[in-house]
N, C-alpha and C positions, 0 to 999 in steps of 0.2 A: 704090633702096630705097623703100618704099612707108609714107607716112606714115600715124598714125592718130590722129584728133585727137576727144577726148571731148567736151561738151557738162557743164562742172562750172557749175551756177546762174549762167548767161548768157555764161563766158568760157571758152573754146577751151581745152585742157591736153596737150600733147602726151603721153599714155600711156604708147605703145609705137612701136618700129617695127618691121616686121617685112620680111622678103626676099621673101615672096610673099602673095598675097590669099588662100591657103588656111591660112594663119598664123594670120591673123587671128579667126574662129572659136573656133581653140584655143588663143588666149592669152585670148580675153574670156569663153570656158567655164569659166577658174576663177575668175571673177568673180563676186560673190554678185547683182549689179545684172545690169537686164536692157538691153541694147542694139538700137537700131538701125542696123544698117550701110548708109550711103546713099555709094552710089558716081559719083562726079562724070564728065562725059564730057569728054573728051579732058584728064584731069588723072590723075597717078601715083599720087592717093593720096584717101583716101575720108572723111567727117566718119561719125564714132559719136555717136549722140544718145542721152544715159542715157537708157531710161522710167522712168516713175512706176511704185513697187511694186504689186500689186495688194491692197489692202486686205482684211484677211478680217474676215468677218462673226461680231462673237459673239454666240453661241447660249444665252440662258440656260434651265437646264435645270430645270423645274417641276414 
């Protein structure tokens, strides 16, 4: 089984696990937060790193 471990404000949180790496995508697709999947070499299972939302710009209108 292939772990998947989130990046919550500095401590590791086990999420989810899923049966294959194509899983993965679509379980963190219904997630409103945006991820990075960084996959480790020669280990079974990969760290997700939240990112930072992208900030939008308000527009005042004159």
């Amino acid at each position: 089984m292939l772990k998947v471990f989130a990046d919550r404000g500095g401590t590791f949180t086990d999420i989810v696990a899923v049966t294959d790496a194509r899983a993965i995508p679509d379980r963190l697709s219904s997630n409103t937060e945006r991820f990075l999947i960084t996959p480790l070499p020669k280990e079974p299972w990969v760290i997700v790193y939240k990112l930072p939302h992208k900030i939008k710009n308000n527009i005042k209108m004159l």
